[in-house]
C-alpha positions as CSV (number, residue, x, y, z in Angstrom):
1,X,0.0,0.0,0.0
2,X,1.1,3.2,-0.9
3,X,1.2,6.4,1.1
4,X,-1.8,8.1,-1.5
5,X,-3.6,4.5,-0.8
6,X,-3.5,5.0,2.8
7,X,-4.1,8.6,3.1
8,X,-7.3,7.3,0.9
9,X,-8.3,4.5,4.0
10,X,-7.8,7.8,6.7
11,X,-10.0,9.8,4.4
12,X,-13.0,7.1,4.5
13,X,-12.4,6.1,8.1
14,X,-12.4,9.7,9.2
15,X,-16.1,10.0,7.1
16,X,-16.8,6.5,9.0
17,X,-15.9,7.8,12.1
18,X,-18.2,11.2,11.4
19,X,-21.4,9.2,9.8
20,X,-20.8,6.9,13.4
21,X,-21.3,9.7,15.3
22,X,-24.2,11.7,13.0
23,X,-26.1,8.0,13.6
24,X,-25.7,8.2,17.2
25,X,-27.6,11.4,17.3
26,X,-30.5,10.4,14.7
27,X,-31.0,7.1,17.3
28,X,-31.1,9.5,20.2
29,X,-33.7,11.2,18.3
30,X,-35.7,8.1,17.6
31,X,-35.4,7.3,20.9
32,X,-37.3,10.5,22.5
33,X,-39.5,9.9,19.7
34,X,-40.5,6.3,20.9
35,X,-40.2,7.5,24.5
36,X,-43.1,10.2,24.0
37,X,-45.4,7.2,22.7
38,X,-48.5,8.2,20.4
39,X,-48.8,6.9,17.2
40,X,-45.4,8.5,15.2
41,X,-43.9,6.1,18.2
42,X,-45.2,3.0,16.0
43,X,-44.5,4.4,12.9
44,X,-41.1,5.3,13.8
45,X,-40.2,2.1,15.0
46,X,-40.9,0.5,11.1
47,X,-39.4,2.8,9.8
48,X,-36.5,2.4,11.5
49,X,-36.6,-1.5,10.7
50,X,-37.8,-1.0,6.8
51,X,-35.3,2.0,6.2
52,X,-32.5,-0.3,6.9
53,X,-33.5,-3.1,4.7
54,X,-34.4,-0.6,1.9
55,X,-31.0,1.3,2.3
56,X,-28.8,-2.3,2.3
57,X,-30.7,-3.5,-0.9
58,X,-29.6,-0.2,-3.0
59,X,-26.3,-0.6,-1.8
60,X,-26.6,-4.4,-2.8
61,X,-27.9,-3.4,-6.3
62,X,-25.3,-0.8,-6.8
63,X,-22.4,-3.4,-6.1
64,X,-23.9,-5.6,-8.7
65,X,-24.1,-3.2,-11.0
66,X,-20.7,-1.6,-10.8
67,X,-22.6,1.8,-9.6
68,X,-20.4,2.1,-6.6
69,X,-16.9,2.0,-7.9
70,X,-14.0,0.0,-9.6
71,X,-12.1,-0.4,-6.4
72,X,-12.6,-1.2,-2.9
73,X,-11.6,1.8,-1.3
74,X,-14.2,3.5,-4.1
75,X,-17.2,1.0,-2.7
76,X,-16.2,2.0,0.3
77,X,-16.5,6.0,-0.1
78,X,-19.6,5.5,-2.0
79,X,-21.5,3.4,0.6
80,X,-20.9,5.8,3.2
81,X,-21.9,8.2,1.0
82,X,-24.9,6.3,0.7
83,X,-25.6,5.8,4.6
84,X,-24.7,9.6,5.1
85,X,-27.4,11.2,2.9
86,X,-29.8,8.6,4.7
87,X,-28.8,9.9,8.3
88,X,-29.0,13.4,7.2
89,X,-32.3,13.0,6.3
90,X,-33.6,11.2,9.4
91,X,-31.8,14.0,11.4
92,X,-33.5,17.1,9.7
93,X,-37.0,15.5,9.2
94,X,-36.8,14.5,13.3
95,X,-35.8,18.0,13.9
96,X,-38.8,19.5,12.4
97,X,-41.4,17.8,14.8
């Protein structure tokens, strides 16, 4: 491995590191959310569930059509990519209720 190659690995563990922490705040919001009860509790909580399956099954159809990169450390990039734009989501529509 190269020193570009590994500066390339600290560059996707450092966005790793950042989508780990962005999560941990959109779960902390789901969790107020199911701890107020009501019905956006329930529908939260399959949300939650189906989001997760529906967000693994794009990533699943971009790897098998090439769509997220020739290389691994591309794949790699792209899926957090992926799971970041998901997160950011959650996080603003929670902080609109």
């Amino acid at each position: 491995m190269d020193r570009n190659d590994a500066l390339e690995w600290m560059e996707i563990g450092a966005a790793t590191t950042t989508l780990a922490w962005e999560a941990a705040g959109v779960v902390a919001l789901r969790m107020a959310e199911a701890a107020n009860g009501g019905p956006n509790a329930h529908k939260e909580a399959w949300r939650m569930c189906s989001e997760k399956a529906i967000a693994l099954a794009e990533l699943y159809a971009g790897l098998l059509t090439g769509s997220l990169g020739a290389t691994p450390a591309a794949a790699a990039r792209e899926t957090v990519k992926h799971y970041r734009r998901k997160v950011a989501s959650n996080r603003r529509r929670l902080n609109r209720r």
